[in-house]
C-alpha positions as CSV (number, residue, x, y, z in Angstrom):
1,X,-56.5,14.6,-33.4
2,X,-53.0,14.7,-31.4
3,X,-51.9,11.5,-30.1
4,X,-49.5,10.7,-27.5
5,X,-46.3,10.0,-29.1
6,X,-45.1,7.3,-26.5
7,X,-48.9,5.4,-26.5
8,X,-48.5,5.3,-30.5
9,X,-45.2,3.6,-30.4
10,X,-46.1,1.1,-28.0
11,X,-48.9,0.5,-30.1
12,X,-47.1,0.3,-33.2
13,X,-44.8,-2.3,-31.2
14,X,-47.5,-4.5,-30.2
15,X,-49.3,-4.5,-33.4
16,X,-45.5,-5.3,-35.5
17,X,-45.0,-8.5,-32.7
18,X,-48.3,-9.5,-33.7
19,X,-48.4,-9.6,-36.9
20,X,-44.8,-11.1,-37.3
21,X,-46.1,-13.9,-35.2
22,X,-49.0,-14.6,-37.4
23,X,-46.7,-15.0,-40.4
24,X,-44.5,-17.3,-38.8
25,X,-47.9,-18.9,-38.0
26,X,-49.0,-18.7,-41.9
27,X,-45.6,-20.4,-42.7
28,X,-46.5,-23.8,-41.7
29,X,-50.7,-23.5,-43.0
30,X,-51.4,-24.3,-45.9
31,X,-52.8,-21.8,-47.9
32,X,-56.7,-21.7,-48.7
33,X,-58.1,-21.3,-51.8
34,X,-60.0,-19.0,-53.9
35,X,-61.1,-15.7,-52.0
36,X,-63.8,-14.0,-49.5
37,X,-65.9,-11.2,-49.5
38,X,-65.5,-8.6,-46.6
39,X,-67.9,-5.6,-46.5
40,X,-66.6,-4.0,-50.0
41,X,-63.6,-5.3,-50.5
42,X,-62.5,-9.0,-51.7
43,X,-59.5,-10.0,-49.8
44,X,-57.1,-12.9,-50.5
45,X,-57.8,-15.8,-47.8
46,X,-53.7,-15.3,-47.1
47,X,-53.5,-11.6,-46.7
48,X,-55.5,-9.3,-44.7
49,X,-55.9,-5.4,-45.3
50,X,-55.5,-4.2,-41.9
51,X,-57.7,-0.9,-42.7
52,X,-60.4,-3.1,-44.0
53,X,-64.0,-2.3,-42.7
54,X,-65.3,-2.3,-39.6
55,X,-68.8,-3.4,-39.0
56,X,-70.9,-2.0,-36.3
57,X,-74.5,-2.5,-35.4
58,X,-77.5,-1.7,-32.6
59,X,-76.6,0.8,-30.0
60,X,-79.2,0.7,-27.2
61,X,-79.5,2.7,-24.2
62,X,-81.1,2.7,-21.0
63,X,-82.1,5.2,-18.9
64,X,-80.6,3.5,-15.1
65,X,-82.2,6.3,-13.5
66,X,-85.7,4.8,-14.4
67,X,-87.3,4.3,-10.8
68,X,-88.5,1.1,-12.5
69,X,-85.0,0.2,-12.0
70,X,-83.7,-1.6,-8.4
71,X,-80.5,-3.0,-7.5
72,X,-80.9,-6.1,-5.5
73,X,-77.1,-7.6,-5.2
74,X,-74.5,-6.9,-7.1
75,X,-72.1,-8.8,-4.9
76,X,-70.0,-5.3,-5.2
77,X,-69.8,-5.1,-1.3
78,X,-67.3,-8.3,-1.5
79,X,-69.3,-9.8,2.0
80,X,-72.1,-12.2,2.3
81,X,-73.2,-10.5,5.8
82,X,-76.5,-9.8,4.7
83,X,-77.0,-14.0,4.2
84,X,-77.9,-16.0,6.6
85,X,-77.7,-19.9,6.3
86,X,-74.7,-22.0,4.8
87,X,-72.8,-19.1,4.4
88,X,-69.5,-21.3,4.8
89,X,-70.3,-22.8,1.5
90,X,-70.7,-19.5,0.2
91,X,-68.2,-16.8,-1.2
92,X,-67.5,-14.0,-3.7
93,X,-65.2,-14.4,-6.3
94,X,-63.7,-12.2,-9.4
95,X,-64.2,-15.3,-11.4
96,X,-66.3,-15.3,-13.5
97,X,-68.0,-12.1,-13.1
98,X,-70.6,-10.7,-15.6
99,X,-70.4,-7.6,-14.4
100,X,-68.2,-5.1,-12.6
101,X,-65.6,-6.9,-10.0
102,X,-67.1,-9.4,-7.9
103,X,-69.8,-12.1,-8.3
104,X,-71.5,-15.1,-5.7
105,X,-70.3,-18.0,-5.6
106,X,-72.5,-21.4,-3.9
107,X,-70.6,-24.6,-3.5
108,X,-72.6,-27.6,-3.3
109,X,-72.1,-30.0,0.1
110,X,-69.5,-33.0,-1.0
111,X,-71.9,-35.6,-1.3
112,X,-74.1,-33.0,-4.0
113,X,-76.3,-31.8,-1.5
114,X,-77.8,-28.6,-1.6
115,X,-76.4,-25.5,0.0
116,X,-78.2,-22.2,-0.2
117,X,-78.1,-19.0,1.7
118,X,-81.0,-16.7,2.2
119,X,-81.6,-12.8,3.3
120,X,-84.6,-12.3,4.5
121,X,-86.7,-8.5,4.1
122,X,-85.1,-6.0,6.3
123,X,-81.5,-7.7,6.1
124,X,-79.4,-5.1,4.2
125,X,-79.9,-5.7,0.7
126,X,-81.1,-2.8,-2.0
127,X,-84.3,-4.0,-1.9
128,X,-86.4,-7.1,-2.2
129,X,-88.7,-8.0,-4.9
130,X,-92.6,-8.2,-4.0
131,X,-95.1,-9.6,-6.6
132,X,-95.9,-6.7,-9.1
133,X,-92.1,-6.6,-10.0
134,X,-89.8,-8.0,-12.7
135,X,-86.8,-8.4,-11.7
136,X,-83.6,-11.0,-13.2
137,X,-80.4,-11.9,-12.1
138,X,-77.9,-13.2,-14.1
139,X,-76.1,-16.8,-13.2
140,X,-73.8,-19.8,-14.4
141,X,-74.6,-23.0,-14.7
142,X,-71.1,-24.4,-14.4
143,X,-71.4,-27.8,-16.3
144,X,-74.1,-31.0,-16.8
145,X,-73.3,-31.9,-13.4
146,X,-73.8,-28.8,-11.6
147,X,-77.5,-27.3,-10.4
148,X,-78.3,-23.7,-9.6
149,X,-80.9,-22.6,-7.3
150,X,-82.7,-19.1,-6.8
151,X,-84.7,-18.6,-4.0
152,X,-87.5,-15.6,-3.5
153,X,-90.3,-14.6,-1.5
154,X,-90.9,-16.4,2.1
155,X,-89.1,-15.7,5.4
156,X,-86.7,-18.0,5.2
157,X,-84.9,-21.3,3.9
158,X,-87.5,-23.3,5.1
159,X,-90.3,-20.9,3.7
160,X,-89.7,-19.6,0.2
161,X,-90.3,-19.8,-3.9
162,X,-87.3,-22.0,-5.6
163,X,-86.6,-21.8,-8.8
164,X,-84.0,-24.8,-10.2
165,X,-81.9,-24.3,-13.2
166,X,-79.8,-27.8,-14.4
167,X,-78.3,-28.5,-17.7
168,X,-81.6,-29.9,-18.9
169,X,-84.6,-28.7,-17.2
170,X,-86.0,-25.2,-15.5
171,X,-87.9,-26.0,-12.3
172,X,-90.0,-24.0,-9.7
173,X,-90.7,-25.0,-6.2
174,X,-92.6,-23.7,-3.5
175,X,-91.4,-24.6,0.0
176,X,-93.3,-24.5,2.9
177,X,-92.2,-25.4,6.5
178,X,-89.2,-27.3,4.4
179,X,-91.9,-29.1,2.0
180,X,-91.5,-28.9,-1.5
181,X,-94.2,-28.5,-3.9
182,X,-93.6,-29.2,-7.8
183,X,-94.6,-25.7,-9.8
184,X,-92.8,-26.0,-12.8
185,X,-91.1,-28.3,-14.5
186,X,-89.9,-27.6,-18.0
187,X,-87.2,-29.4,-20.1
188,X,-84.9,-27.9,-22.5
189,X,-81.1,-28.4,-23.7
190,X,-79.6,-25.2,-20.8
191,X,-76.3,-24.1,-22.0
192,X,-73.3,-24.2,-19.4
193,X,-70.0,-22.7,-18.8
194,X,-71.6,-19.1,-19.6
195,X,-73.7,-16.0,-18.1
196,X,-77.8,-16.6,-18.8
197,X,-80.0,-14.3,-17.5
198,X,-83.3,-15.3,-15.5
199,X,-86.1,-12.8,-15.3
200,X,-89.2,-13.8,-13.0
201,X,-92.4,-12.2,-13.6
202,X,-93.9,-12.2,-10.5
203,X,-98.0,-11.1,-10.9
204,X,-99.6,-9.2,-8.4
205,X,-102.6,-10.6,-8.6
206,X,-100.6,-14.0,-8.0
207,X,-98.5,-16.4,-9.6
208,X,-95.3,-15.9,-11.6
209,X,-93.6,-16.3,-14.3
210,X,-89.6,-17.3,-15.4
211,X,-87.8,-17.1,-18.7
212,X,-84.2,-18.0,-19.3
213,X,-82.4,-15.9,-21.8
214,X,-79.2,-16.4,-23.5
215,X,-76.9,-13.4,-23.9
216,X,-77.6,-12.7,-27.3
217,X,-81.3,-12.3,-25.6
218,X,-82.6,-15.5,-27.3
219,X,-84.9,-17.3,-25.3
220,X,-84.1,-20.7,-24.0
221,X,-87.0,-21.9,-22.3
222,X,-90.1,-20.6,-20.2
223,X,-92.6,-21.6,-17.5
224,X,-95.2,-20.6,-15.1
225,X,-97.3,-20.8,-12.1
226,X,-100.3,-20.0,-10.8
227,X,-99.4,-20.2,-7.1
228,X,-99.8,-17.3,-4.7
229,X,-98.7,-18.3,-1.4
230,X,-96.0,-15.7,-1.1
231,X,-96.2,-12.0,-2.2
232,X,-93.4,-10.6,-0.8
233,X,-90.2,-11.7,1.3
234,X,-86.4,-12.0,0.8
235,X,-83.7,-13.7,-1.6
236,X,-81.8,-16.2,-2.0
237,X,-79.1,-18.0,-3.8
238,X,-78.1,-22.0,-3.7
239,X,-76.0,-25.2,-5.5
240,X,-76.5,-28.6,-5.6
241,X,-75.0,-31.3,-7.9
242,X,-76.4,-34.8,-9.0
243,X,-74.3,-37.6,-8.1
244,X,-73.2,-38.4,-4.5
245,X,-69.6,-37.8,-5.4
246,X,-69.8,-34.5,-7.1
247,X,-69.8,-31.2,-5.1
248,X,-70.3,-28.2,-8.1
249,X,-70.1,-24.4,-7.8
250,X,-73.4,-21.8,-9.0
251,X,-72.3,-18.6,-9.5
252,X,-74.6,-15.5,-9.7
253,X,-74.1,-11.9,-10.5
254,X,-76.0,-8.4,-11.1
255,X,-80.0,-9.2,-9.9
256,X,-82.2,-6.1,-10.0
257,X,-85.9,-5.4,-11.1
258,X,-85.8,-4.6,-14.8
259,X,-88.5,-3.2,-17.3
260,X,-89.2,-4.4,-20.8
261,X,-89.1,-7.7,-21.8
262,X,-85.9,-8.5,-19.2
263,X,-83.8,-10.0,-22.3
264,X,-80.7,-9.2,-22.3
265,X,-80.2,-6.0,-24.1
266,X,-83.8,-5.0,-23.8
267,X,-82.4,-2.6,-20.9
268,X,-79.2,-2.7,-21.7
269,X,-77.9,-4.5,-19.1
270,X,-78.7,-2.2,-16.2
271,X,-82.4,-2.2,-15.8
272,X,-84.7,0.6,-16.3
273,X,-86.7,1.1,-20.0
274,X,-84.9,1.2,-23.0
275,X,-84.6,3.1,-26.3
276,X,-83.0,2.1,-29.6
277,X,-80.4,4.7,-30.4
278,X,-79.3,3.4,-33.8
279,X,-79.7,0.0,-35.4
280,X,-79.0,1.4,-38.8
281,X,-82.0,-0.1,-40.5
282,X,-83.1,3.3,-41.9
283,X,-79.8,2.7,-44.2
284,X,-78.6,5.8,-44.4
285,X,-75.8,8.0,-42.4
286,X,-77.5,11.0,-43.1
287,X,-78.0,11.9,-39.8
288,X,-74.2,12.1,-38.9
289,X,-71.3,14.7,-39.7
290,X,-67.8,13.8,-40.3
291,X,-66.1,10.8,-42.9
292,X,-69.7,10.0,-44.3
293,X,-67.8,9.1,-47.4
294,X,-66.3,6.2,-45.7
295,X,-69.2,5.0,-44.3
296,X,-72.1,3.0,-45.2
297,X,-74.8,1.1,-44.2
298,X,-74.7,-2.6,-45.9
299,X,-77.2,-5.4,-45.9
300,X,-76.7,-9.2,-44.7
301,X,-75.8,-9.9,-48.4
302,X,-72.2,-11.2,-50.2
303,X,-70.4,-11.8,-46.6
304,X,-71.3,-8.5,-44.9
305,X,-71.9,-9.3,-41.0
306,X,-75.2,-8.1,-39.4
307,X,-75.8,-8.7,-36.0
308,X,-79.4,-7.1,-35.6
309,X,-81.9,-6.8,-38.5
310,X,-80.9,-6.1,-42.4
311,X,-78.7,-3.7,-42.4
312,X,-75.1,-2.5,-39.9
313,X,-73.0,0.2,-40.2
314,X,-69.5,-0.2,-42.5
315,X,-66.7,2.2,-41.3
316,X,-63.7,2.2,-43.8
317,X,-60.0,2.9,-43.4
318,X,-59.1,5.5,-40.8
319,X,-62.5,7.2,-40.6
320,X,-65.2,8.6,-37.9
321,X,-68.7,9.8,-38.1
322,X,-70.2,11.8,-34.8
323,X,-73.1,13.5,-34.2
324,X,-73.9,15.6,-31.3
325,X,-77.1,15.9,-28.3
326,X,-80.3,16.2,-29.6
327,X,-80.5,14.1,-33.3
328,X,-80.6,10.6,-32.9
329,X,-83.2,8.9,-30.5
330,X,-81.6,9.1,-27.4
331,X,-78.1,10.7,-26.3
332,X,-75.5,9.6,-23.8
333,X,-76.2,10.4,-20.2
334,X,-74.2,10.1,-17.0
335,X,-76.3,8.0,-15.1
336,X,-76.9,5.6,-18.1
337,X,-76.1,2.4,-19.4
338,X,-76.2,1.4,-23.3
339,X,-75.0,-1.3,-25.3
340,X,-72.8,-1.1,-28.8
341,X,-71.7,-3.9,-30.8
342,X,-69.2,-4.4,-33.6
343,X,-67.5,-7.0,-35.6
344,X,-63.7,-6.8,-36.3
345,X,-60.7,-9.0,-37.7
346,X,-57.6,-9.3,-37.0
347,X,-55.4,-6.2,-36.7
348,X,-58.7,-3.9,-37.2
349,X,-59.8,-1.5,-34.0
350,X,-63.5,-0.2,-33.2
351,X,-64.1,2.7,-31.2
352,X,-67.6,4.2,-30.5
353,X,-68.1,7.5,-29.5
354,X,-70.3,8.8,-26.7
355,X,-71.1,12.5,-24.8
356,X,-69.8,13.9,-28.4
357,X,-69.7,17.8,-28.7
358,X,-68.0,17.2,-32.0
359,X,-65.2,15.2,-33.8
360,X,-62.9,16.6,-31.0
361,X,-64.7,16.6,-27.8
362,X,-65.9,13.2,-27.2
363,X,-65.4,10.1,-24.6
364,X,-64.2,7.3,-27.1
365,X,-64.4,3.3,-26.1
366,X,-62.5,1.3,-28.0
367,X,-62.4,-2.7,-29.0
368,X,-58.5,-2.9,-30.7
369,X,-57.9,-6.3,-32.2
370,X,-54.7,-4.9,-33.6
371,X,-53.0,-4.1,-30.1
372,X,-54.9,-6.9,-28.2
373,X,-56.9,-4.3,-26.1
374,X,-59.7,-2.3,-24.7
375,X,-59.2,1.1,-23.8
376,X,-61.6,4.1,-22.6
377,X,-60.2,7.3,-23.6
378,X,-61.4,11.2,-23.7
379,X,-60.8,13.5,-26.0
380,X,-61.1,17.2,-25.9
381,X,-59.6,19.6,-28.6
382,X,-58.5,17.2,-30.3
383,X,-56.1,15.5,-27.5
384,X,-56.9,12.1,-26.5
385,X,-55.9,11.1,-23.7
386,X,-56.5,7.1,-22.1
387,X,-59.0,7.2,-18.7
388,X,-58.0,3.1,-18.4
389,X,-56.5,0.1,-20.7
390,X,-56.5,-3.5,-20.3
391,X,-53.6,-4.9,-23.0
392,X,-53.6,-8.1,-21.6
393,X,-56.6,-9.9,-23.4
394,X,-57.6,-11.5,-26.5
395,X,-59.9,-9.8,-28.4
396,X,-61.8,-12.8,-30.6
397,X,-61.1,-12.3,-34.7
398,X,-64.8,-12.3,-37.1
399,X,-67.1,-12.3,-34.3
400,X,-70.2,-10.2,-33.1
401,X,-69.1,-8.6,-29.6
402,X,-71.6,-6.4,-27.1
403,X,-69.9,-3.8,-25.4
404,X,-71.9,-2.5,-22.7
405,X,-70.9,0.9,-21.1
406,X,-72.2,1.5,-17.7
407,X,-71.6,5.7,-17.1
408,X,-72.4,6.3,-13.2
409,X,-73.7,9.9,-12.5
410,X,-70.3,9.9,-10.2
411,X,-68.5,9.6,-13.6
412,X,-67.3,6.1,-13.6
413,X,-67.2,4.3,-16.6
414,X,-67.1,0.5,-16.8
415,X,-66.8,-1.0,-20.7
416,X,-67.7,-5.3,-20.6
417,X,-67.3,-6.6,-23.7
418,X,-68.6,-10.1,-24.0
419,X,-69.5,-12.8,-27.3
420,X,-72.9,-12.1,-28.4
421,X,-72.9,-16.1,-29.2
422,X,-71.6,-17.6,-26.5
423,X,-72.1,-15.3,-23.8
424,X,-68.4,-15.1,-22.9
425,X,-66.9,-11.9,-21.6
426,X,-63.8,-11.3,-23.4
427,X,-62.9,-8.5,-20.7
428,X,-64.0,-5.3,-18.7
429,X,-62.2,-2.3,-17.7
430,X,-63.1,0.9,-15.2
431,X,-62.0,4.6,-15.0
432,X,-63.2,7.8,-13.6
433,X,-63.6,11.1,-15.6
434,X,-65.9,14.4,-15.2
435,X,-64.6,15.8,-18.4
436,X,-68.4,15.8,-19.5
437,X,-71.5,14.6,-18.9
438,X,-73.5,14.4,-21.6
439,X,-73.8,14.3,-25.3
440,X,-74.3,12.5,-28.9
441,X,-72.7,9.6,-30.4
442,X,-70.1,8.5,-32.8
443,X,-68.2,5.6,-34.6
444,X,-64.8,5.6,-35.4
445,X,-62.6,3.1,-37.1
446,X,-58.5,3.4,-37.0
């Protein structure tokens, strides 16, 4: 491959003051003992081999293009006009965002009263749900103080299905000409301060279903209802706080009808069915071309990380593996979304490969924890060439991160990467490229 001179030496810069720091850092530690197994190779607790192993694990696409698949608000539009209600309590904000650019934003009244806003059928969103769909939005549940409301169904704030989300209990309401009506009430320990994702199940024969998932698409707690007053009507988004002195923010991002189980990751973020494209439990990399030398597949065993299953994928040194259309169980698509995760150190960088023709025709994204960066880059004959870079985050050492690739049929590309644990997104980026459109996949490690 032929780099740009000026984009390695910048690199090489970055990577230098990064490294010096972290041995000024070391200076005043005092040194562990004894010693720690990394993939294949033992390394001294003091001294990291930057070209140690890179782990990577379950690759999962979905096909967006699924008409299973709706957008309902993505907040993208940076307006509430659609909302009608206490739209002055309402805004959109780049912060936090689970997805693209924007996300809502509900502020609760001052004295922790609740605020929502509500777009009723016909109003200007994608669509609205009706009972016979799944559907999920993500949200935030700020902290133990703050309560997040989602509203369906009905004709208006006074008429409607609410579902309540605190730190410690999942609720479900029905209102009726402003009454409330107890559907479900279900205690559990919610986490706060990061994205969950909650998917109703709303039966067409009547009643519905909610599940709250973590991002890691562990389950946090469950309910349902029986109740079929409404079958069909609008949406809506609210905040409230307990205490007469606290007013709290609810945040909500990236609702549409999904397929599957609704977990995070079963559709890979974007709705629509999904397909496992490599998890790596067959243990082999038989089915890829390229440095298979370098690469292996390792079990949970002696230290080797595993994020899915028995068995991820160990890259090696400097060292890529590709394979093109047609071999694995699904291949890259514009107008899909998938999900890749990998595991690096300090000073190591990840990169997987998607739309490969071969070794040198591929769209590369790439998690660099030597640099402090993510980066989208294509690469044709050999010539890489960056689409869009953020160098400005942190990329968190010896932890599991999903990077979920959302490739428009437009060619836009957006790369999040967030904490499988936590749920944290460590950062996102977007570009625009046509160079291709579709292809196998790859793993690369620098």
């Amino acid at each position: 491959m032929v780099r740009d001179p000026a984009e390695d030496a910048a690199r090489i810069v970055s990577s230098v003051k990064r490294r010096v720091q972290r041995l000024e850092e070391a200076r005043f530690a005092a040194p562990p003992s004894g010693s720690f197994s990394s993939g294949n190779t033992i390394l001294s607790p003091v001294t990291r081999i930057p070209d140690r192993a890179e782990a990577s694990d379950s690759i999962t696409v979905t096909e967006k293009t699924s008409p299973a698949s709706q957008y309902i608000e993505d907040w993208e539009d940076n307006d509430i006009a659609e909302y009608s209600g206490d739209t002055g309590s309402a805004a959109v904000v780049a912060n936090p965002v689970y997805q693209q650019t924007y996300a809502g934003e509900l502020t609760s009244g001052p004295n922790g009263g609740q605020q929502a806003i509500y777009s009723a059928d016909g109003d200007g969103l994608p669509y609205y749900p009706v009972a016979g769909d799944q559907w999920g939005t993500e949200l935030w549940v700020n902290n133990s103080n703050a309560i997040n409301y989602v509203l369906f169904g009905g004709t208006d704030l006074s008429n409607h299905y609410e579902v309540r989300i605190t730190d410690s209990a999942l609720q479900a309401r029905e209102v009726s000409g402003g009454t409330k009506t107890l559907l479900i009430d279900q205690s559990a320990g919610i986490p706060t301060g990061q994205w969950l994702r909650l998917v109703v199940s709303w039966l067409s024969g009547g009643g519905f279903d909610l599940e709250l998932y973590r991002q890691d698409g562990t389950s946090v707690v469950s309910g349902s209802t029986t109740n079929d007053t409404f079958s069909e009507g609008g949406i809506g988004w609210g905040a409230g706080a307990f205490g007469l002195s606290n007013q709290e923010r609810a945040f909500f991002d990236f609702a549409r009808t999904v397929s599957g189980s609704g977990a995070p990751g079963s559709d890979g973020g974007g709705g629509g069915s999904s397909k496992v494209i490599d998890d790596h439990e067959d243990g082999s990399v038989s089915e890829y071309n390229g440095d298979t030398s370098s690469a292996s597949v390792v079990p949970d065993l002696g230290g080797n990380p595993v994020q899915h299953g028995d068995y991820a994928l160990q890259l090696t040194g400097a060292s890529q593996i590709q394979i093109g259309a047609g071999v694995l169980n699904a291949d890259a698509a514009a107008g899909e979304a998938f999900d890749w995760h990998c595991y690096v150190s300090s000073g190591e960088v990840a990169r997987h490969l998607f739309a490969v023709k071969d070794q040198n025709n591929h769209y590369i994204s790439e998690v660099n924890n030597s640099g402090e960066a993510l980066r989208l880059l294509v690469e044709a004959s050999g010539t890489e060439v960056t689409i869009v870079e953020d160098t400005t985050i942190v990329i968190p050492d010896d932890e599991w991160l999903r990077c979920n690739i959302d490739w428009q049929s437009d060619g836009s590309i957006t790369m999040t990467v967030t904490e499988v644990d936590s749920g944290t997104q460590v950062g996102q980026i977007s570009g625009s490229d046509t160079t291709y459109s579709a292809g196998g996949h790859g793993w690369e490690s620098l």
